[in-house]
DRENTORDO-112997 format. One record per residue: x, y, z of N, C-alpha, C in turn; residue in three letters. Coordinates in nm, 3 decimals. Example, Ala and Ser with C-alpha at 12.3 -4.5 7.8 and 13.67 -1.06 7.14 Angstrom:
n.east_n.north_n.up_ca.east_ca.north_ca.up_c.east_c.north_c.up_type
1.319_-0.569_0.780_1.230_-0.450_0.780_1.320_-0.330_0.780_ALA
1.285_-0.225_0.708_1.367_-0.106_0.714_1.290_0.003_0.787_SER
END
This chain:
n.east_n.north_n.up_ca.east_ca.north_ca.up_c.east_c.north_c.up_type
-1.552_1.123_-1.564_-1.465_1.036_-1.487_-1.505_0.892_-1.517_UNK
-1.400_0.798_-1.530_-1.432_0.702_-1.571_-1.390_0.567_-1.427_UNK
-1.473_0.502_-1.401_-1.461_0.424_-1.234_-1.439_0.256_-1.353_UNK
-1.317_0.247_-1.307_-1.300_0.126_-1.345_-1.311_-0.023_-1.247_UNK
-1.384_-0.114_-1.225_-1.428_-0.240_-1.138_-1.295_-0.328_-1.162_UNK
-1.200_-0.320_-1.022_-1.165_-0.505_-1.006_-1.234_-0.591_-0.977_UNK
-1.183_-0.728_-1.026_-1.240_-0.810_-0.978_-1.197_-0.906_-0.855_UNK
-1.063_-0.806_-0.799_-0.999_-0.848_-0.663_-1.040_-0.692_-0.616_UNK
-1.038_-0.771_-0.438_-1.025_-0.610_-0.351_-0.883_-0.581_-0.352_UNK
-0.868_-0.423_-0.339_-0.700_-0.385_-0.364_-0.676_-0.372_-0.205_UNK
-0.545_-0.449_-0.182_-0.461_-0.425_-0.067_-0.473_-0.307_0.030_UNK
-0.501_-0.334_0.122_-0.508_-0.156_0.164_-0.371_-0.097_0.215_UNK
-0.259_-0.128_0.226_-0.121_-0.134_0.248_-0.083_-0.081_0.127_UNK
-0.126_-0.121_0.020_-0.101_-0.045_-0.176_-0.177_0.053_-0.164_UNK
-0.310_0.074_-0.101_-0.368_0.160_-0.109_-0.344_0.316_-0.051_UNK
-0.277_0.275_0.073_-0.222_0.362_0.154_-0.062_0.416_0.118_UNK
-0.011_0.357_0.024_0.116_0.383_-0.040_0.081_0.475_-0.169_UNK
0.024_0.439_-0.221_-0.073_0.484_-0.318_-0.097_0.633_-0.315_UNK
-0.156_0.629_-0.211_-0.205_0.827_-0.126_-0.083_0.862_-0.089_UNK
0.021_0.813_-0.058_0.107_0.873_-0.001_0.217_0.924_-0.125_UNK
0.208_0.870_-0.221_0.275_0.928_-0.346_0.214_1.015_-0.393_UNK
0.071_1.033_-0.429_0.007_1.157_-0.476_0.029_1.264_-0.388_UNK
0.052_1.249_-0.246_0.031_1.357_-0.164_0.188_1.419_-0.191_UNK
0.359_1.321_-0.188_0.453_1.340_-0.188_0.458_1.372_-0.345_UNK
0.372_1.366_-0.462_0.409_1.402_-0.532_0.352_1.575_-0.584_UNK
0.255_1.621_-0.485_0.202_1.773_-0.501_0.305_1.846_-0.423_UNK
0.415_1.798_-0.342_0.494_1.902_-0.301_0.620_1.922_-0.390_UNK
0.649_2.037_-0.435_0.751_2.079_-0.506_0.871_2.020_-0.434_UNK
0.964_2.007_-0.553_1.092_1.968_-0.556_1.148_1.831_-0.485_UNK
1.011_1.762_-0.496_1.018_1.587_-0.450_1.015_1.516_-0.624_UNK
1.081_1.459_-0.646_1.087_1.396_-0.724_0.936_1.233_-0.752_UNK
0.891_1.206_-0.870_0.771_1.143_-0.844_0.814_0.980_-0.865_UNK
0.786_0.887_-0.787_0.813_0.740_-0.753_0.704_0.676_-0.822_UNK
0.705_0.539_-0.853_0.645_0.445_-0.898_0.550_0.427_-0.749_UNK
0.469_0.400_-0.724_0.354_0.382_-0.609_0.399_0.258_-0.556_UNK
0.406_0.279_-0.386_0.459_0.172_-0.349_0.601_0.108_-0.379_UNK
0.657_0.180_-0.438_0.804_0.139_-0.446_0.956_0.218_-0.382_UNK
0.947_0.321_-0.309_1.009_0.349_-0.217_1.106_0.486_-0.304_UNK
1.218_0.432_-0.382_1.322_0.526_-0.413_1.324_0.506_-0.556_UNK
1.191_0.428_-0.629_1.158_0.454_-0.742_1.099_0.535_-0.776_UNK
1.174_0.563_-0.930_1.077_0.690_-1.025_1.024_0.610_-1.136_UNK
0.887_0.685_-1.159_0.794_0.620_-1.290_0.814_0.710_-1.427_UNK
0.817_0.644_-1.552_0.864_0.700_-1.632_0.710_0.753_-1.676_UNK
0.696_0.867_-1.749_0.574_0.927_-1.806_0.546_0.855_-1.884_UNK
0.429_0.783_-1.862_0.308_0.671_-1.960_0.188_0.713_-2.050_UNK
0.166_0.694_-2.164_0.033_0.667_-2.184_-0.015_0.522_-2.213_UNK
-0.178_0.501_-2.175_-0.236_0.362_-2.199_-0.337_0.415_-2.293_UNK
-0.392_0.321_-2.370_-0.500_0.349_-2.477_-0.557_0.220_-2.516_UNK
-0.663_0.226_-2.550_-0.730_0.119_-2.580_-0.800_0.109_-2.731_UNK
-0.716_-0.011_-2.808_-0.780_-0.032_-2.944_-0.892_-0.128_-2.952_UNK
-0.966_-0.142_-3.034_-1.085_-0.240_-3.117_-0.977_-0.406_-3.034_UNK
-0.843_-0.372_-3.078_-0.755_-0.508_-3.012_-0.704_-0.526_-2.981_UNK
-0.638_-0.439_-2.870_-0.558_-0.397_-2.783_-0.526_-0.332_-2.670_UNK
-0.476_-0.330_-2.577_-0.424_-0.223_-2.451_-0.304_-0.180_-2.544_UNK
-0.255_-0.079_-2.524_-0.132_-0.028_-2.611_-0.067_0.095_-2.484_UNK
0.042_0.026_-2.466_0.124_0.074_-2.332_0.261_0.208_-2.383_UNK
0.276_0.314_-2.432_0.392_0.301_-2.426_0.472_0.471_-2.294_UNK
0.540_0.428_-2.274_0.642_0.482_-2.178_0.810_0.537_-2.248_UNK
0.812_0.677_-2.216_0.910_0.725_-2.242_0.999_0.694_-2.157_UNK
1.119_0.648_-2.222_1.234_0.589_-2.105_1.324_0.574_-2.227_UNK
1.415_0.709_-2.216_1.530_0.754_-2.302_1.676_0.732_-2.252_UNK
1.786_0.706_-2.297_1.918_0.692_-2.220_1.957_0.571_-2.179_UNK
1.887_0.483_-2.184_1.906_0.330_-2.203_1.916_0.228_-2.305_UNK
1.974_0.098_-2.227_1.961_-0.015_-2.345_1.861_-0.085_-2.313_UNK
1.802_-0.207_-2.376_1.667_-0.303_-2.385_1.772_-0.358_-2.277_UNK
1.840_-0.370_-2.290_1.904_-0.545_-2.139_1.884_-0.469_-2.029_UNK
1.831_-0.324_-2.010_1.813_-0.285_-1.844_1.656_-0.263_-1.844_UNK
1.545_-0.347_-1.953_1.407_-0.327_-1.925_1.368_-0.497_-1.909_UNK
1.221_-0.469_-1.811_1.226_-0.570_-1.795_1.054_-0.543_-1.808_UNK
0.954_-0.646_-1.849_0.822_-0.647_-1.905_0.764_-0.759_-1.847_UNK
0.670_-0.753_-1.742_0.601_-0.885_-1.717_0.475_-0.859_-1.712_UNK
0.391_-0.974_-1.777_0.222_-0.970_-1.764_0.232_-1.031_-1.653_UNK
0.155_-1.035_-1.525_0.101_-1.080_-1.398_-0.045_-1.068_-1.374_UNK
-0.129_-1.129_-1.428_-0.286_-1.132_-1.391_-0.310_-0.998_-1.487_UNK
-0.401_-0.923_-1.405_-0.444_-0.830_-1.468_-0.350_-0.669_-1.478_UNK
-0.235_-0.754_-1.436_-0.114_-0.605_-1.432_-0.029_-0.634_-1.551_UNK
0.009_-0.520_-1.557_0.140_-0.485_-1.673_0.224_-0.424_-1.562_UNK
0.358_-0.496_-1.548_0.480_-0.456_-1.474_0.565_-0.407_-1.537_UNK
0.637_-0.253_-1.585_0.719_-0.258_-1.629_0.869_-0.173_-1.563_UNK
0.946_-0.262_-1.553_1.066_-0.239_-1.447_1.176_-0.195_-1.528_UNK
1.283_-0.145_-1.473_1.425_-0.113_-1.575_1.490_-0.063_-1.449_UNK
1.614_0.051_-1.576_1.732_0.122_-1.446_1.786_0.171_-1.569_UNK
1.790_0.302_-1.522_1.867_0.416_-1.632_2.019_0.440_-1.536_UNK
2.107_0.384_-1.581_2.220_0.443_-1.477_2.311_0.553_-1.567_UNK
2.310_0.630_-1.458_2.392_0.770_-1.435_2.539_0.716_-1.487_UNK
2.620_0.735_-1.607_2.687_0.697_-1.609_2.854_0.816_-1.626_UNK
2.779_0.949_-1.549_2.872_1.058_-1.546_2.857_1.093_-1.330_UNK
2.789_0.931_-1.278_2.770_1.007_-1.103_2.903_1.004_-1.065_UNK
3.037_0.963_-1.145_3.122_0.991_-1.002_3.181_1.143_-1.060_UNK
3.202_1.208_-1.128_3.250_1.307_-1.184_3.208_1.446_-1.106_UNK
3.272_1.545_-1.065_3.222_1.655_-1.031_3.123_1.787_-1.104_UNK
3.006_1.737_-1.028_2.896_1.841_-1.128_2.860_1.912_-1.020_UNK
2.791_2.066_-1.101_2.710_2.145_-1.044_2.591_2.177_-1.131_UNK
2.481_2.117_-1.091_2.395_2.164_-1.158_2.278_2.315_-1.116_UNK
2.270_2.370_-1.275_2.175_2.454_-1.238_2.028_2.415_-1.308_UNK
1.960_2.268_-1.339_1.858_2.225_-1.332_1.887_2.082_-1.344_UNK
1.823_2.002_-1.273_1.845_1.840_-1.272_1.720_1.781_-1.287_UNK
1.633_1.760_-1.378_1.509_1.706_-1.402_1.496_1.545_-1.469_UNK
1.595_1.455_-1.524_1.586_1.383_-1.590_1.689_1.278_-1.463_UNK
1.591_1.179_-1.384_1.581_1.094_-1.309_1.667_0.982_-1.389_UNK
1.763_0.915_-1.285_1.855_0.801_-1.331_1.812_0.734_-1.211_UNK
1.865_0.563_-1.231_1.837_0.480_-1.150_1.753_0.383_-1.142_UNK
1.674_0.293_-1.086_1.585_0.221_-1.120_1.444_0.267_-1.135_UNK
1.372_0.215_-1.197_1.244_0.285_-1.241_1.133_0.175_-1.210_UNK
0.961_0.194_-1.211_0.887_0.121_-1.217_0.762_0.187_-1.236_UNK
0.676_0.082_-1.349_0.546_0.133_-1.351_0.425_-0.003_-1.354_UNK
0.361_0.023_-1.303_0.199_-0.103_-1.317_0.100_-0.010_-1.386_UNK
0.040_-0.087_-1.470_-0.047_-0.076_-1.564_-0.176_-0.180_-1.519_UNK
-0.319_-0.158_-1.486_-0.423_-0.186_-1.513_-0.395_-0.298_-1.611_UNK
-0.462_-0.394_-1.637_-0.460_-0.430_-1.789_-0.681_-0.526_-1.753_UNK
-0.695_-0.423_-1.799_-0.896_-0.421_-1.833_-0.980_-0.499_-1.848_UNK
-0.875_-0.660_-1.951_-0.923_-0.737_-2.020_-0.854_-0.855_-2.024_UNK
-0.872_-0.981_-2.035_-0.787_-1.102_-2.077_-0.689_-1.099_-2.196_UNK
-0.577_-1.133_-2.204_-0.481_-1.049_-2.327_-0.430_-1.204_-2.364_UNK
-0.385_-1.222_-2.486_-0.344_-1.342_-2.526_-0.180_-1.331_-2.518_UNK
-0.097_-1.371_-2.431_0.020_-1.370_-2.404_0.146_-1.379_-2.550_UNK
0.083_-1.441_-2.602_0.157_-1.560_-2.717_0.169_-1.434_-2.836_UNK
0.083_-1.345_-2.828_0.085_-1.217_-2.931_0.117_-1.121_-2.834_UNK
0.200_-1.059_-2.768_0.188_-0.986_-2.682_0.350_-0.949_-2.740_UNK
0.360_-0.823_-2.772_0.489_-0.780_-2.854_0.532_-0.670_-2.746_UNK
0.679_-0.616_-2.716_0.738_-0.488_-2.672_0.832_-0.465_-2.773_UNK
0.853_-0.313_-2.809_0.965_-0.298_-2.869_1.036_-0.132_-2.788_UNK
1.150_-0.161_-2.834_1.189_-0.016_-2.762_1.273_0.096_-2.890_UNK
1.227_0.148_-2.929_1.333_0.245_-3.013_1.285_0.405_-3.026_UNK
1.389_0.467_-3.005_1.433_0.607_-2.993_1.360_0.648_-2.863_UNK
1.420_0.588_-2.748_1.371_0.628_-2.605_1.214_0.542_-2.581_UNK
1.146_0.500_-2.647_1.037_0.488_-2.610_1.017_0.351_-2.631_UNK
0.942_0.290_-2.490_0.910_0.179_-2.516_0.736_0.165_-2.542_UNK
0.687_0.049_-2.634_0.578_0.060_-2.689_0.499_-0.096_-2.658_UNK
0.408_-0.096_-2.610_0.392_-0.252_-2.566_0.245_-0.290_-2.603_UNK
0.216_-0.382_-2.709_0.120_-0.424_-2.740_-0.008_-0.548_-2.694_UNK
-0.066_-0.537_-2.630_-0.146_-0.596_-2.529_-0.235_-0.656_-2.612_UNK
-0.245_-0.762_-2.695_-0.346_-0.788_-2.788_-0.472_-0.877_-2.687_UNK
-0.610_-0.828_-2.741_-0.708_-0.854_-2.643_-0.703_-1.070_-2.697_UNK
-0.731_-1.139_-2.574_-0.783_-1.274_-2.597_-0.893_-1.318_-2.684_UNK
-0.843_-1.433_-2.772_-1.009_-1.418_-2.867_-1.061_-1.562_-2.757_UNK
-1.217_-1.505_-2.771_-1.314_-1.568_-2.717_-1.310_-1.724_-2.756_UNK
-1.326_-1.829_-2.683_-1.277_-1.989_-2.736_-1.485_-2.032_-2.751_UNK
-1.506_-2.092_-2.823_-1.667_-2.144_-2.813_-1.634_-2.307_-2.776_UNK
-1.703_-2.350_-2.665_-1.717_-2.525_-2.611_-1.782_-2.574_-2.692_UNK
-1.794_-2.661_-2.734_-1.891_-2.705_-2.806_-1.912_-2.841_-2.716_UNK
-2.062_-2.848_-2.668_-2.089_-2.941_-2.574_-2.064_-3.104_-2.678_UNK
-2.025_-3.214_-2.628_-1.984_-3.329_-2.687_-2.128_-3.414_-2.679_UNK
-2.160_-3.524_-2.749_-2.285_-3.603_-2.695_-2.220_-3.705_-2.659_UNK
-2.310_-3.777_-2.579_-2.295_-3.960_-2.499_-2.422_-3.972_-2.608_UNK
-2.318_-4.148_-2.691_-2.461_-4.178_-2.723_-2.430_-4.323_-2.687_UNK
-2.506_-4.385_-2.734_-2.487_-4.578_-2.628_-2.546_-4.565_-2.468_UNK
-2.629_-4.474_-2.446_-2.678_-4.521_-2.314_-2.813_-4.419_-2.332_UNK
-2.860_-4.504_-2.233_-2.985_-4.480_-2.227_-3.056_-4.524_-2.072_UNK
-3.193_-4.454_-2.036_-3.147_-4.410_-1.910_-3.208_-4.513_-1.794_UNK
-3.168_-4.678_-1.829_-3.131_-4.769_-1.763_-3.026_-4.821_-1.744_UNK
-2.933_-4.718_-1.842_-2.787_-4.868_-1.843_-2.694_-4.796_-1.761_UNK
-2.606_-4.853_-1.724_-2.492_-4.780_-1.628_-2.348_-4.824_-1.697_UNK
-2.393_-4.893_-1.821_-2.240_-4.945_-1.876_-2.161_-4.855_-1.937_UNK
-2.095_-4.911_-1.982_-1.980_-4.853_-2.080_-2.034_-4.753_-2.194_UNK
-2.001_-4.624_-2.220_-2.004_-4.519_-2.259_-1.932_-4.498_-2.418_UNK
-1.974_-4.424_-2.517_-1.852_-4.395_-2.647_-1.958_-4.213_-2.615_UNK
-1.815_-4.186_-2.670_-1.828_-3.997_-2.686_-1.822_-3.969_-2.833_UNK
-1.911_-3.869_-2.864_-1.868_-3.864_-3.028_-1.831_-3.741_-3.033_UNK
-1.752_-3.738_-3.096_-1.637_-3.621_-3.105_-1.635_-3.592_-3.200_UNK
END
């Protein structure tokens, strides 16, 4: 088992929404929601982690890209959409209904600082694929004061 550390405490209101989907999602013939989101369903995810990357992708078939929506927020990956039913007014009877229409949502962990500016999604043949490239490390390089010395209080040059 792997215990992953925030570095915020989690909500206990998310937390308690949270339990209440795992519990609504062990009873048969409940359909499974995005946590905390009410009459949302989450599309089946995997996350993985490269040498330089979080690498997100989510099956979400039957749609176009203009009904997904992708936001980095701190240390979350938000990813929102809406598969619409585009046979609900028609008269059906089904004898199995497993493939969820409507709005969808999933949050993703994200482990590490990610550099936004490289941060790619693409979506083709049902699946969306989202590339989380890790932040490269910046080095300061401390600057010197030189022209003073440790009587004077004057005027300063920085060498850069």
């Amino acid at each position: 088992m792997f215990v992953v550390r925030r570095t915020k405490p989690r909500d206990p209101v998310r937390v308690q929404q949270e339990m209440e989907e795992v519990f609504r999602a062990l009873m048969p013939g409940r359909p499974s929601a995005a946590p905390g989101q009410g009459n949302l369903w989450r599309p089946p995810i995997e996350v993985y982690e490269t040498q330089d990357a979080l690498v997100v992708c989510a099956e979400i078939a039957g749609m176009s890209e203009d009904h997904l929506r992708v936001v980095v927020d701190g240390d979350l990956l938000l990813i929102r959409g809406e598969r619409p039913d585009r046979r609900q007014h028609e008269r059906r009877s089904y004898h199995e209904a497993r493939i969820p229409y409507g709005t969808f949502g999933a949050d993703v962990f994200v482990p590490f600082p990610v550099d936004p500016d490289r941060t790619e999604a693409e979506y083709h043949n049902g699946f969306l694929r989202i590339v989380l490239p890790r932040a490269v490390a910046r080095t300061i390089v401390p600057r010197r004061l030189t022209g003073v010395t440790a009587g004077e209080a004057g005027s300063t040059t920085i060498d850069g």
